[in-house]
N, C-alpha and C positions, 0 to 999 in steps of 0.2 A: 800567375793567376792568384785572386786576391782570394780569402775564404769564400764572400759574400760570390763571386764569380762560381767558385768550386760548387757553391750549395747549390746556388742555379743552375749549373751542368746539369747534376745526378736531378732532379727533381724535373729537368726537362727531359731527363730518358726514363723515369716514372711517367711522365702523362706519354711517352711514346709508345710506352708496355704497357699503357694503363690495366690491360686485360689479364696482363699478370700479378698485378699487386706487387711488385717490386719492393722489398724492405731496402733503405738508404745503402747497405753495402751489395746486396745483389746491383743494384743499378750504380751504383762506382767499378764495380767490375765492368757490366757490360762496358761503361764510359770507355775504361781501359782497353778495352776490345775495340770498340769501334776506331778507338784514338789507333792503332795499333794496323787495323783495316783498312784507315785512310789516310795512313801515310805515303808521304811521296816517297816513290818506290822506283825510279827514272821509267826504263822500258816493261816492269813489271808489273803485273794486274792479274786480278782473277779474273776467271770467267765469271757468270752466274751461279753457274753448279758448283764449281770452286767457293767461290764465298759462301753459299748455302752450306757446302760442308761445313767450311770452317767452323762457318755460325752455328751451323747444329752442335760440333764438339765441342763448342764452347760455353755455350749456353747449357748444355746438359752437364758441366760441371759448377755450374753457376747456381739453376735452379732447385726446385722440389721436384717431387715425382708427381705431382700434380700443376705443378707449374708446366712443366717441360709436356705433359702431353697436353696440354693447353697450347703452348706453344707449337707444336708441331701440326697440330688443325691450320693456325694460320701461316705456318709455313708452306705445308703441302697450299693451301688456298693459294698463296702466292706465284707458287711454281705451275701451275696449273693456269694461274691466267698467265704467265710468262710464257708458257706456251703455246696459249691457244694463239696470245699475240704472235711471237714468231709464225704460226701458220697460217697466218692472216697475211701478214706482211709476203710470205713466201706467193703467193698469189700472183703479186704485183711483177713477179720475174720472169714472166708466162712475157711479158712485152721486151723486156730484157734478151732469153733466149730468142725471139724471133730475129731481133734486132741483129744478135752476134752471127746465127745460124744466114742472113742473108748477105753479113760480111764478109764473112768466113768462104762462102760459095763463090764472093765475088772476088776477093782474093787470089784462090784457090784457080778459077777459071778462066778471068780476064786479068785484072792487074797485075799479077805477078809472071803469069807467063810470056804477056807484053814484053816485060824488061828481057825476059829468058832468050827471048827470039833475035832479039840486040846483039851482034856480038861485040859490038864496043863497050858495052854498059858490063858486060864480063868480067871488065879491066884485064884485057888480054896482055898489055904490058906492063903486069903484074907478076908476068912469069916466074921471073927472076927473084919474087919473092912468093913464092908460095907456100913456101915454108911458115913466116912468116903469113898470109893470110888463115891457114890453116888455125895456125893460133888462136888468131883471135875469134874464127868461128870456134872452135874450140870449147873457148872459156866463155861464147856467149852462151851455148848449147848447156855449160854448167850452169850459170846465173840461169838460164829459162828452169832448168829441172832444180833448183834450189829453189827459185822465186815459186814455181808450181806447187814444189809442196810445203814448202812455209805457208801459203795461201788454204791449201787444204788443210794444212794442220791445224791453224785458225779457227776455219770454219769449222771443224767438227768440235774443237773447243767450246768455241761459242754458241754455236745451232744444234751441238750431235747429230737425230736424223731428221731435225723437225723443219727442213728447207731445204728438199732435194730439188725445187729449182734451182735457186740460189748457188749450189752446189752445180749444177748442168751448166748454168750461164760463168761462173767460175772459169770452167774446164776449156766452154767457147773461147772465153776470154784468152786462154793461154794459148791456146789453140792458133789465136790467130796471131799472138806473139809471137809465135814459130816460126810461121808462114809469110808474114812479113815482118822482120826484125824491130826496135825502136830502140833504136843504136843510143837516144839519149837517153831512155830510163840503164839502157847497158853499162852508159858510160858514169853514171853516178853512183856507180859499183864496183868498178873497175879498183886493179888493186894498181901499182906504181909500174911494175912490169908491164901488165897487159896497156897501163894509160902508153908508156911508151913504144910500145907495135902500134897499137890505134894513132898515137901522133904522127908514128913513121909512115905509116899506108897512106893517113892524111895527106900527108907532104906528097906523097906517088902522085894520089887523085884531085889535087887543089884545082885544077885547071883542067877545064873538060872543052873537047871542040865545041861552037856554039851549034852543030846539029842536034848534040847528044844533050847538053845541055837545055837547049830548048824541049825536047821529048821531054826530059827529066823532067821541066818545069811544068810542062802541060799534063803529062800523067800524075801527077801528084795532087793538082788543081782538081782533076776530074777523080779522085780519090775525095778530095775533100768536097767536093759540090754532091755528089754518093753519099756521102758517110749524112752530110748536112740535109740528102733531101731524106734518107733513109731513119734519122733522127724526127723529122717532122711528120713521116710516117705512123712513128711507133710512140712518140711521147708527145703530153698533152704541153705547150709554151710555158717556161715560171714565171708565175710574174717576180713581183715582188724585189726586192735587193738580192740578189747572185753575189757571190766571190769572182771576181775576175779571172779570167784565164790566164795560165801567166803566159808573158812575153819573151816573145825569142828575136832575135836580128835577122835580119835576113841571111847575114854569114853564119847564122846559129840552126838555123834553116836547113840551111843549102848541105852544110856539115851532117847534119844528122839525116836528110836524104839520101846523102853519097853513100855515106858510111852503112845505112839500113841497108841499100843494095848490095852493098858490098859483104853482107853478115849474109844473103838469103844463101840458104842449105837447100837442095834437092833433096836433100832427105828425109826433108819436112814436109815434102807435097803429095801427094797421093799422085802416085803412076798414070793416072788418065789426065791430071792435068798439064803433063810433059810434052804428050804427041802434039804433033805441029801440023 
C-alpha cells in the first residue's frame, strides 16, 4: 500500500465516523480494527452481538469520553433496528411452520408407516447383519442430535430470543429428519468406518424384487408430488433467476431411497403412528 493509498484509508474512515471527529491516528486504529474484523478467518465469524462487542471494546480504547458515548447512541440505534428487522423477518416463518407441521403429520401418518406395513422393505434378509444395521442407525441418530444442536446453537447465536418462529420451524425441521431419514445429507458426514457398513448394506440391498421396487418408486413419487403441491400451498412462485437444484442420477436416487428406509427408527415415531 502506497502512502497516498494509506492517507485515503484513514480519511475514508473519518467521513464514516464523521460524527465522531476522528483525529488521523484514532481513525488508523479503527483502520486497524476493521482490517483485523475482516479478515478471512475460513469457518469463523461473529455474530452480530459478537462483533458489537468487540467493536464496543475496542473503540472505547480508541476514543474520548465524549467520543465513546457519542458513539454508543449510534450504536445502541443500530442494534435496535437489527432487531426490529430480525422480528420482522421472524413473521415470514408463520408459512414456514405450517408447511413443516403438515409434513411432518404426513410422514408421521401415511408415508412412513406405508413402508412399516411392508415386510420386505424391512430387509428381512438383513438378519444376518444386524449387528451391522444397528450401526449404522446408530451413528445416524448421533449425526441428527449433533446436526440438531449445532443448528440450534446457531440460531441462538445469531437471533438469541428475537425469532422463536424461526427457532419452532428449525425443530420441525429436524423433527422430520428423524422420521424420515435423508441417508444423503447422512452420507456426506459419515466418517471412513461408518462409509464402509453403509457400502456393505448397500451391496445386501442393490437389487430389490421389481414388486418392492415398484412401491418404492411410486411411494416416493407421491412424496414428492405432496411435498410439491404442499409447497404451492404455502409459498408465493420466485420469479426471477433461482440457483439450480442440484442433480443426482438416477442410481444416486435410487441409493439414497434405499438406504433412508433403511435408516427409519421406530423410535422416532410417536406410538399411535405404529397401529396397523
Amino acid at each position: 500500500m502506497t502512502q497516498e493509498e494509506y492517507q485515503a484509508m484513514i480519511e475514508l474512515a473519518q467521513v464514516r465516523h464523521h460524527a465522531l471527529s476522528l483525529t488521523f491516528e484514532q481513525a488508523a486504529s479503527i483502520c486497524r480494527y476493521e482490517e483485523e474484523r475482516d479478515s478471512a478467518a475460513g469457518k469463523h465469524c461473529f455474530s452480530d452481538w459478537e462483533e458489537w462487542d468487540f467493536e464496543r471494546s475496542t473503540f472505547e480504547k480508541i476514543l474520548s469520553e465524549d467520543q465513546f458515548e457519542q458513539y454508543k447512541i449510534d450504536l445502541n440505534e443500530r442494534i435496535l433496528h437489527h432487531e426490529q428487522r430480525l422480528r420482522e423477518q421472524d413473521k415470514e416463518k408463520l408459512n414456514v411452520i405450517a408447511f413443516y407441521q403438515e409434513e411432518c403429520e404426513y410422514l408421521e401418518k401415511h408415508f412412513v408407516p406405508d413402508f412399516l406395513k411392508q415386510p420386505m422393505l424391512l430387509f428381512g434378509w438383513l438378519s444376518n447383519e444386524s449387528a451391522k444395521v444397528e450401526y449404522l442407525r446408530s451413528e445416524f441418530r448421533k449425526f441428527l442430535d449433533d446436526s440438531r444442536k449445532a443448528a440450534i446453537v446457531d440460531h441462538i447465536r445469531f437471533n438469541r430470543g428475537l425469532m422463536p418462529n424461526a427457532l419452532e420451524a428449525l425443530r420441525l425441521h429436524h423433527r422430520i429428519q428423524s422420521i424420515m431419514p435423508d441417508y444423503r445429507n447422512f452420507k456426506r458426514q459419515m466418517d471412513e468406518p461408518t462409509k464402509a457398513v453403509a457400502q456393505f448394506l448397500r451391496s445386501k440391498i442393490q437389487y430389490l424384487p421389481s414388486d418392492i421396487g415398484n412401491f418404492l418408486s411410486a411411494k416416493f413419487e407421491e412424496l414428492r408430488l405432496f411435498k410439491q403441491a404442499l409447497s404451492e400451498k404455502y409459498f408465493k412462485p420466485v420469479g426471477g433467476w433461482q440457483v439450480p437444484l442440484e442433480v443426482t442420477s438416477n442410481e444416486e436416487q435410487r441409493e439414497n431411497q434405499i438406504m433412508s428406509i433403511l435408516l427409519i427408527d421406530r423410535n422416532y415415531l410417536k406410538p399411535q403412528t405404529l397401529s396397523t
